[in-house]
Backbone as a printed PyTorch tensor [residue, N CA C, xyz], in Angstrom:
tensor([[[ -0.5080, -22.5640,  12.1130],
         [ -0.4930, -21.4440,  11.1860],
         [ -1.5200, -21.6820,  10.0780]],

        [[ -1.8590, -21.0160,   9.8920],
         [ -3.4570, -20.6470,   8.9700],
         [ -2.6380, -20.8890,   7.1400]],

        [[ -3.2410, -21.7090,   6.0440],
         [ -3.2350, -21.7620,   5.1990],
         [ -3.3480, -20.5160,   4.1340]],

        [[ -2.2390, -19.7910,   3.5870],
         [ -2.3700, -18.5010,   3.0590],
         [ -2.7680, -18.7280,   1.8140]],

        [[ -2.6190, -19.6890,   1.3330],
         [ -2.8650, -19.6870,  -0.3840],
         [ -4.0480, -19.1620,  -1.0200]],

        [[ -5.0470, -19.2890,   0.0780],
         [ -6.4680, -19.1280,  -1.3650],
         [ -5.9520, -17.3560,  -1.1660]],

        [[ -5.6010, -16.5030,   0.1380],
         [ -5.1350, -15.5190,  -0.2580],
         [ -4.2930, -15.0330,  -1.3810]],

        [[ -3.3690, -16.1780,  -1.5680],
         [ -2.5930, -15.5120,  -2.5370],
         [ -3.0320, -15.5590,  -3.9470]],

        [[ -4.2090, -16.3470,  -3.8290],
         [ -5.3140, -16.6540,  -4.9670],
         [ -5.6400, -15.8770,  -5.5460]],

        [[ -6.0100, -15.2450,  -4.4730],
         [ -7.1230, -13.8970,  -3.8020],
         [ -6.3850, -12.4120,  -4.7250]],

        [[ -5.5260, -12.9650,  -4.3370],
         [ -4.2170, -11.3820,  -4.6080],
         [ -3.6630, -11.4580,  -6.4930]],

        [[ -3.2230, -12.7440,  -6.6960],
         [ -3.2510, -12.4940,  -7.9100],
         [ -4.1200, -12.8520,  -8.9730]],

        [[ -5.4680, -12.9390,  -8.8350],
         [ -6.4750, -12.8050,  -9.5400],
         [ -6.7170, -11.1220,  -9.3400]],

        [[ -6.8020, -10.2700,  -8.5360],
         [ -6.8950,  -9.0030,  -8.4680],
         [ -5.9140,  -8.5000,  -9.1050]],

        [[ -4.8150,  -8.8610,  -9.1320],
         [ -3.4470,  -8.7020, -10.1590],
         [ -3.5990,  -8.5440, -11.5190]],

        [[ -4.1970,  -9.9760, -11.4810],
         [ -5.0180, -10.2550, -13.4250],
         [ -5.8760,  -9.5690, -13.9040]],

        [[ -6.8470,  -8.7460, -12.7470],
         [ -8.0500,  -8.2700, -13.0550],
         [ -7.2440,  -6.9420, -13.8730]],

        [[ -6.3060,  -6.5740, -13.2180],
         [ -5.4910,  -5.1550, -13.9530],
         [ -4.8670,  -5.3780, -15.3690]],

        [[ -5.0500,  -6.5020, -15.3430],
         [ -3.7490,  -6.6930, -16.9890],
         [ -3.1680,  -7.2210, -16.5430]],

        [[ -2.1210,  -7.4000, -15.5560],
         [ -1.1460,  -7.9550, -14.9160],
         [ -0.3880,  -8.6830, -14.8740]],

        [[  0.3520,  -9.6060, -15.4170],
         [  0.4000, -10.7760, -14.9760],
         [  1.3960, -11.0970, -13.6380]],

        [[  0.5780, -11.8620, -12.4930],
         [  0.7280, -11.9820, -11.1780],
         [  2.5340, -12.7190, -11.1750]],

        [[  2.7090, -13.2970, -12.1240],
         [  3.7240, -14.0180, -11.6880],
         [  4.6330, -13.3070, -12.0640]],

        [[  5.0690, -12.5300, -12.3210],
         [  5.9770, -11.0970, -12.9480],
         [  5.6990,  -9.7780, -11.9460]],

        [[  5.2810, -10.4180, -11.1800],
         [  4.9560,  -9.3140,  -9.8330],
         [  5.8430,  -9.7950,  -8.3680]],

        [[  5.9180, -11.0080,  -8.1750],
         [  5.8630, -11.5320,  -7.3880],
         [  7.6070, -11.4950,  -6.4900]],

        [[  7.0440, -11.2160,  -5.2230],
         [  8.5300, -10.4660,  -4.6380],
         [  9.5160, -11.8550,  -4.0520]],

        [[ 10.7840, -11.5220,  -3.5290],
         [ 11.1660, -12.3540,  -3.0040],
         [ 10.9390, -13.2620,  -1.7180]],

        [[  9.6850, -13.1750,  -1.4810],
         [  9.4120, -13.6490,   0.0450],
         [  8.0780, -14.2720,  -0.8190]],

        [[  7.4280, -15.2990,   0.0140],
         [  6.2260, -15.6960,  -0.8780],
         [  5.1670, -14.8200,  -0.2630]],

        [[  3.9100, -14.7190,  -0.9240],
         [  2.9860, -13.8020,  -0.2230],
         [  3.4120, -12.2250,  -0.4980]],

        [[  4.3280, -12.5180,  -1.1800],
         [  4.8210, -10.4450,  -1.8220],
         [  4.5190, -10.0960,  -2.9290]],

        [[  4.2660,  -8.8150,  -3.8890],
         [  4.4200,  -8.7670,  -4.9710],
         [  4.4350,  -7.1300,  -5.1310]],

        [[  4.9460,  -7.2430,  -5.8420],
         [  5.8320,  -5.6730,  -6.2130],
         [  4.6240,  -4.9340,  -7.5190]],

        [[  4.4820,  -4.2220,  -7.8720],
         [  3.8780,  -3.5930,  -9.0880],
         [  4.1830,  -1.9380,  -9.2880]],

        [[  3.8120,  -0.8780, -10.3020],
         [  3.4690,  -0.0380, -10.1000],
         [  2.3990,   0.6540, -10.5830]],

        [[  2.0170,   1.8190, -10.3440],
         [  1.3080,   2.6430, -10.5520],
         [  1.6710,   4.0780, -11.2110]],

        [[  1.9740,   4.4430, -12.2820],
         [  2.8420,   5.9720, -12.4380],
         [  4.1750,   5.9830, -12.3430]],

        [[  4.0380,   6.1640, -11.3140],
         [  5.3420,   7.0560, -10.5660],
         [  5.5630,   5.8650,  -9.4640]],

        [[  4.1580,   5.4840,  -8.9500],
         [  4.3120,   4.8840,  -7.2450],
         [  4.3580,   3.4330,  -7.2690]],

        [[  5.6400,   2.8820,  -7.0050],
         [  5.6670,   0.8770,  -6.5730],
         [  4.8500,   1.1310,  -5.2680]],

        [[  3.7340,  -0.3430,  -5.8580],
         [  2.8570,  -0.6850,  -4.5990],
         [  3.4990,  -1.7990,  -4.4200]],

        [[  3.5060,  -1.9670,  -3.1280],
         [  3.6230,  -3.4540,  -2.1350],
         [  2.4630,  -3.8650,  -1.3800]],

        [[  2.5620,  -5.2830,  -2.1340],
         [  1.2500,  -5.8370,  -1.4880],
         [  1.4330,  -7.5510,  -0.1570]],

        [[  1.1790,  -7.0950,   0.4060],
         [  1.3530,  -8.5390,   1.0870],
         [  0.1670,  -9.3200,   1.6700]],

        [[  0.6080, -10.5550,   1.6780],
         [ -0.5000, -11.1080,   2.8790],
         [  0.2530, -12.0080,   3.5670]],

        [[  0.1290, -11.7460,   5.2130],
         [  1.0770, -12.0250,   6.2650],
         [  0.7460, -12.9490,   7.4410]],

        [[  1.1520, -13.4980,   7.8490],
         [  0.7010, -14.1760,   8.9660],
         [  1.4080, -13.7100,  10.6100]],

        [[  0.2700, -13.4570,  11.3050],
         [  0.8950, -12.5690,  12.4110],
         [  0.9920, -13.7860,  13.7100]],

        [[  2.5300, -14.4460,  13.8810],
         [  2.1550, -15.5460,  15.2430],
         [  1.5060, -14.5660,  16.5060]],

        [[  1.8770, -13.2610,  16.6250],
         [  1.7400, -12.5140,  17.8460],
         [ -0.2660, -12.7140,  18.1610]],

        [[ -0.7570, -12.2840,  16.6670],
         [ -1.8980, -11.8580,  16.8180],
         [ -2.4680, -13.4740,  16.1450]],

        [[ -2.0630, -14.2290,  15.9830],
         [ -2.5460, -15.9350,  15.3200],
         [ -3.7850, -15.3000,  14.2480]],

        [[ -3.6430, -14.4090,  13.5320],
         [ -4.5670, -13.9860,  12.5970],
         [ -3.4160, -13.7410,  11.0250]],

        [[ -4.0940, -13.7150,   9.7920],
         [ -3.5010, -13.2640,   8.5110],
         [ -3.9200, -11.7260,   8.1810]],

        [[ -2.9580, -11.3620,   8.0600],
         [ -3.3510, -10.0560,   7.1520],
         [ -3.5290,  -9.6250,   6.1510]],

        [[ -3.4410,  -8.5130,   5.3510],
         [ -3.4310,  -8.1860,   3.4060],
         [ -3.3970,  -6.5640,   3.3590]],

        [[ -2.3700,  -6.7610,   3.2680],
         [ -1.6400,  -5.5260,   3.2570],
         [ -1.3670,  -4.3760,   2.0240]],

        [[ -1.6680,  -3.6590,   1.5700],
         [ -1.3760,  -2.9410,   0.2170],
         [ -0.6320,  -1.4520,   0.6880]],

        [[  0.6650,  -1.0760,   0.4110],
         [  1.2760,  -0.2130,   0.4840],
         [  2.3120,   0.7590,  -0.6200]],

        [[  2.3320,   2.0980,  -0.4120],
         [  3.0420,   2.8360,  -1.3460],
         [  3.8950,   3.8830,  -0.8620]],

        [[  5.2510,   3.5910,  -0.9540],
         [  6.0890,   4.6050,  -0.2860],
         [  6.1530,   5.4980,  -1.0350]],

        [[  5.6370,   6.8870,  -0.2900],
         [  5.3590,   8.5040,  -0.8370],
         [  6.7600,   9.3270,  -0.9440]],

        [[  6.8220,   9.6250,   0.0870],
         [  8.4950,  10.2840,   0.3680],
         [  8.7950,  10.5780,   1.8030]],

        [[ 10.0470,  11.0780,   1.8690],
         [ 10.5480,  11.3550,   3.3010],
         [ 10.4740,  12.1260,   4.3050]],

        [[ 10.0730,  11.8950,   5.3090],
         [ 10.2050,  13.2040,   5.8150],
         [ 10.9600,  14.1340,   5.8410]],

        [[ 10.1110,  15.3150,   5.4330],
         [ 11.2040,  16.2290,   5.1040],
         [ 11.8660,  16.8840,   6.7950]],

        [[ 13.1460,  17.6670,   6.3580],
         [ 14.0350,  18.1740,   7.7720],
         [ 13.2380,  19.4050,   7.9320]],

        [[ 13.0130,  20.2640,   6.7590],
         [ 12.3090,  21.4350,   7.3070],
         [ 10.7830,  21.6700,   7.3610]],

        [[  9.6550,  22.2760,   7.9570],
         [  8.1390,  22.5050,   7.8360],
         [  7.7980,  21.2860,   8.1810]],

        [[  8.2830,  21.0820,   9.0270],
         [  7.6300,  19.0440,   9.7380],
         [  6.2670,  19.2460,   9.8230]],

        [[  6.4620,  20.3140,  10.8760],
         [  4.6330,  20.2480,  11.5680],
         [  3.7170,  20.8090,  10.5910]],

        [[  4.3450,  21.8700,   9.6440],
         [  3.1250,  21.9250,   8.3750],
         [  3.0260,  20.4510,   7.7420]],

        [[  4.1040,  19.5940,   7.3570],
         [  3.7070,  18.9150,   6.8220],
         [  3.3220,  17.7620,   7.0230]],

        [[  3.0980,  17.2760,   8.3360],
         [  2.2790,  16.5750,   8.9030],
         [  0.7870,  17.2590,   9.5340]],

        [[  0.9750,  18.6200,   9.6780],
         [ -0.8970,  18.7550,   9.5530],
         [ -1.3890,  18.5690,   8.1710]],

        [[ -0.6220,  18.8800,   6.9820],
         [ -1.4160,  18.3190,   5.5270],
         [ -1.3720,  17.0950,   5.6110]],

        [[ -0.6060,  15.8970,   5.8130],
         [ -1.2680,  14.5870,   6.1090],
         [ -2.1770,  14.6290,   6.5620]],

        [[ -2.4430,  14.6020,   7.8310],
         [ -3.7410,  14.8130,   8.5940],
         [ -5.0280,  15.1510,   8.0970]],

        [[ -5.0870,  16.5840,   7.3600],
         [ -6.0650,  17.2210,   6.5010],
         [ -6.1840,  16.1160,   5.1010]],

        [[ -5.2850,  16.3350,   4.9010],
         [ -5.4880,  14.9220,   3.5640],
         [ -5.8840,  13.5840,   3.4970]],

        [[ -5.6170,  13.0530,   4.7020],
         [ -6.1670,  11.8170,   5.4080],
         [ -7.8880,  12.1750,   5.6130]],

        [[ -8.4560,  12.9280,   5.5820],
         [ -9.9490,  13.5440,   6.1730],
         [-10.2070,  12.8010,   4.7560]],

        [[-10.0930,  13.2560,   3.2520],
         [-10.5790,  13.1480,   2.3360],
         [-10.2840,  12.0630,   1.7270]],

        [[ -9.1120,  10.7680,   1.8710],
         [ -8.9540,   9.7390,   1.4690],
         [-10.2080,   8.8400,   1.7170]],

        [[-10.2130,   7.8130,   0.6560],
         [-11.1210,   6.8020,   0.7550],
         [-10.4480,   5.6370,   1.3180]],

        [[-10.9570,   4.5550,   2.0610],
         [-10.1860,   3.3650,   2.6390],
         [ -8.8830,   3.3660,   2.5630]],

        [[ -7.6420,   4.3660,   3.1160],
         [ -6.8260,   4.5270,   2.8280],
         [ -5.9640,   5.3740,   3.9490]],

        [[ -4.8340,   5.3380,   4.1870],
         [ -4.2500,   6.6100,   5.0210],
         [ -3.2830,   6.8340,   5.0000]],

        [[ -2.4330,   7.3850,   5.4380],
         [ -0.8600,   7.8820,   5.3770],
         [ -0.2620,   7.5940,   6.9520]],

        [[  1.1340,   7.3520,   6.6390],
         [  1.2400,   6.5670,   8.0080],
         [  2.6530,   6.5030,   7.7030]],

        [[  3.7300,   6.4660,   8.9860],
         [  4.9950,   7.1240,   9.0440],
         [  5.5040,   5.8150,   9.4980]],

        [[  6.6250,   5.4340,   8.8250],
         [  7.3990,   4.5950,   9.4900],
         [  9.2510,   4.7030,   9.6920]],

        [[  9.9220,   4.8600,  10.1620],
         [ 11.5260,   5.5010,  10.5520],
         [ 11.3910,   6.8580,   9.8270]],

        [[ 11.9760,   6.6350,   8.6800],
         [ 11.8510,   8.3810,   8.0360],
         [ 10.7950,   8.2760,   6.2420]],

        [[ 10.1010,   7.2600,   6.4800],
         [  9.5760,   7.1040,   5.3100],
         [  7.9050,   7.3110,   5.4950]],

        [[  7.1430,   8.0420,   4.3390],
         [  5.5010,   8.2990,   4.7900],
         [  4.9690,   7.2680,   3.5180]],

        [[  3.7730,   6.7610,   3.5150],
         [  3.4940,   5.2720,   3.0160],
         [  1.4870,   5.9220,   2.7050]],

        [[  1.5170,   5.4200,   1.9290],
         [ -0.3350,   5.4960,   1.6250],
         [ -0.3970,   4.1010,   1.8250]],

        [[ -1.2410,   3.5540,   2.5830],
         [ -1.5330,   2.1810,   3.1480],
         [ -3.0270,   1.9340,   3.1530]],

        [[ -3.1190,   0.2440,   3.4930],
         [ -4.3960,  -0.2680,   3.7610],
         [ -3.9330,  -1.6090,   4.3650]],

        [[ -4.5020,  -2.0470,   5.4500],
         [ -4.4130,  -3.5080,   6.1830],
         [ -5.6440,  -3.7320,   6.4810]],

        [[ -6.0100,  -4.9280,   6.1180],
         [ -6.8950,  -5.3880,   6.7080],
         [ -6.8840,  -7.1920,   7.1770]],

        [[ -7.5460,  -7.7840,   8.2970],
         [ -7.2710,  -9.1960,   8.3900],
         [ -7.7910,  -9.7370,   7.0950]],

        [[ -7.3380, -11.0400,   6.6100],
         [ -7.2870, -11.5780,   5.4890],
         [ -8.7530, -12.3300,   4.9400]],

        [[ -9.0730, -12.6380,   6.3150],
         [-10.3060, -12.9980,   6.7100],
         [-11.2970, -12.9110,   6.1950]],

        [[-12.1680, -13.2430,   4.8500],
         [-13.4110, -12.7930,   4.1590],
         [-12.9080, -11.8630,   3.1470]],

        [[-11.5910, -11.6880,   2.6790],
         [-11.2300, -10.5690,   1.8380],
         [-11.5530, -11.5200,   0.2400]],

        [[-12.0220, -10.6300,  -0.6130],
         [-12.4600, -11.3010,  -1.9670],
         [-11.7250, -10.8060,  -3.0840]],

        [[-12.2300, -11.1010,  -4.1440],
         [-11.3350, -10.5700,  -5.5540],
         [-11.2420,  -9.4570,  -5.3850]],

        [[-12.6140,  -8.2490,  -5.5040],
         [-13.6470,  -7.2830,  -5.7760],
         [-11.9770,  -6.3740,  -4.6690]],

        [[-12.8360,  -6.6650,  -3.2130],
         [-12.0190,  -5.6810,  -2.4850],
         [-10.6870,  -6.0750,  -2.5350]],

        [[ -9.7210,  -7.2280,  -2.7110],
         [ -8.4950,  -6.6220,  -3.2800],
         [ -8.2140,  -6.0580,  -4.3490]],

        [[ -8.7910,  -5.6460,  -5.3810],
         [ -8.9550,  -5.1240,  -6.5770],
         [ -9.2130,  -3.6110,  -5.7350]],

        [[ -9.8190,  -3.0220,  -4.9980],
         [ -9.9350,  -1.7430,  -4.6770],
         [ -9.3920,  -1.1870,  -3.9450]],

        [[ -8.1390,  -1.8960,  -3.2830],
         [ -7.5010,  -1.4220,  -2.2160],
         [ -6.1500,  -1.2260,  -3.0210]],

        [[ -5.9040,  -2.2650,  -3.9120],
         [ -4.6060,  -2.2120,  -4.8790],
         [ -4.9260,  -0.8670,  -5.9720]],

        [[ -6.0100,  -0.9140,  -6.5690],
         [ -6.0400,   0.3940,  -7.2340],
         [ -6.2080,   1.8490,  -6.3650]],

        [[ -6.7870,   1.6440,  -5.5110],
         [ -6.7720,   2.8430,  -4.3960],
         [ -5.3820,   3.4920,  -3.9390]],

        [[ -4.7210,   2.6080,  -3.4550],
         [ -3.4580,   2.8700,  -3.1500],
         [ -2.9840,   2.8720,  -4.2300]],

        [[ -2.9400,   2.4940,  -5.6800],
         [ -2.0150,   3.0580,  -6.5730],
         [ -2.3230,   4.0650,  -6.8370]],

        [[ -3.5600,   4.7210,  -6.9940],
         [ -3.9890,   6.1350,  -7.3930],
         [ -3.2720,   7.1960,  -7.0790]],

        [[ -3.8980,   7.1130,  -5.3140],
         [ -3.3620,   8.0570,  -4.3420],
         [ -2.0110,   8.3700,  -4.4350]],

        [[ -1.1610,   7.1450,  -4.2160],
         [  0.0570,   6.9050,  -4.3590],
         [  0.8870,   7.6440,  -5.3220]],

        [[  0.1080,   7.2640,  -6.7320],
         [  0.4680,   8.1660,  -8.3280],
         [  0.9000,   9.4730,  -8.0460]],

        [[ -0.4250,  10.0230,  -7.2850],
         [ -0.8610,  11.2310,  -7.0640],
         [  0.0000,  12.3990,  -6.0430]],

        [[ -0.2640,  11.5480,  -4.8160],
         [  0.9390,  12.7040,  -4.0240],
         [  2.2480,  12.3240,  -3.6400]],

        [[  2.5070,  11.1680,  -4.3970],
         [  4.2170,  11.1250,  -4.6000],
         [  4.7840,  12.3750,  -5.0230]],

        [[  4.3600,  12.7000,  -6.1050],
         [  4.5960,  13.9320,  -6.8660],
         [  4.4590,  15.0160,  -6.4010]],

        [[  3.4510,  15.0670,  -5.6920],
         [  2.8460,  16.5240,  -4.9010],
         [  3.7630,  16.8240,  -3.5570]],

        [[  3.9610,  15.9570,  -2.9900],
         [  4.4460,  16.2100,  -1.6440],
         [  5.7410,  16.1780,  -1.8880]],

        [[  5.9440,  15.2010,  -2.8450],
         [  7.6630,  15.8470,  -2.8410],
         [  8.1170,  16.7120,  -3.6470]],

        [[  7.3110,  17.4870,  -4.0940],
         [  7.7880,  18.8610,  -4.9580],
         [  7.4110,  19.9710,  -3.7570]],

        [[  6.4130,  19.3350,  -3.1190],
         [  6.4360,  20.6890,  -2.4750],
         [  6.7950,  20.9920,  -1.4070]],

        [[  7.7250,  19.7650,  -1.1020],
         [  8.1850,  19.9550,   0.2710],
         [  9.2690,  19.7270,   0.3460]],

        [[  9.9590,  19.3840,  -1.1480],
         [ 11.3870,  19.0420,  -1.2450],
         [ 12.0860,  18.1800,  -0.9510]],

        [[ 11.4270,  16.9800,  -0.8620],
         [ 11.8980,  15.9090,  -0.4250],
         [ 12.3970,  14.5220,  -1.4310]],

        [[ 12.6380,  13.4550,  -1.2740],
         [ 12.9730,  12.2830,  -1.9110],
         [ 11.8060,  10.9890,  -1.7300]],

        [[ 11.6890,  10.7150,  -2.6830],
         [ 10.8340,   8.7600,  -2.7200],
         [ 11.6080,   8.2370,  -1.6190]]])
């Protein structure tokens, strides 16, 4: 198994770069850390995959639920909204929709975890609010 630390180096120096302080972030699993943005808690990880023997770095923001009624409208506005995101996408998991970014851990630096953590908090800020007002749904 691959040595995660300079990642987690990696992660809370991008932490610090915000104001932050990393150790007041930091989730119950090692390699986690909780923050927010607005409205939107980002989750950030960096993971080690035995399946794929590679690390990952993960930055995520749970939006809201799928809603019961206007599914298919409101998964073609994902879709359409996904066109205009920057390094970023929306992505469904049981009944929950997520603004995400993964990438292998591999060559990842201060700079781009710093832009993937503010990216996803933005977005995140942004249509938490939107999608669940307008579609009536819950975080």
């Amino acid at each position: 198994m691959e040595n995660l630390m300079k990642y987690y180096d990696i992660v809370e120096k991008a932490i610090s770069a915000l104001g932050i302080d990393p150790k007041l972030c930091r989730g119950q699993e090692q390699g986690q850390w909780n923050l927010k943005k607005g409205s939107a808690p980002i989750w950030i990880d960096v993971i080690y995959s035995e399946k794929d023997k590679r690390s990952y770095f993960q930055v995520m923001a749970p939006i809201t639920k799928t809603p019961h009624t206007n599914r298919e409208k409101f998964f073609e506005e994902l879709l359409e909204i996904n066109y205009v995101l920057y390094g970023v996408s929306f992505t469904k998991y049981d009944e929950g929709i997520y603004i995400k970014v993964i990438r292998e851990a591999d060559g990842l630096d201060i700079s781009e975890a710093l832009a993937a953590i503010e990216r996803v908090g933005y977005y995140g800020d942004f249509y938490d609010d939107y999608l669940q007002s307008k579609y009536a749904t819950e975080p």
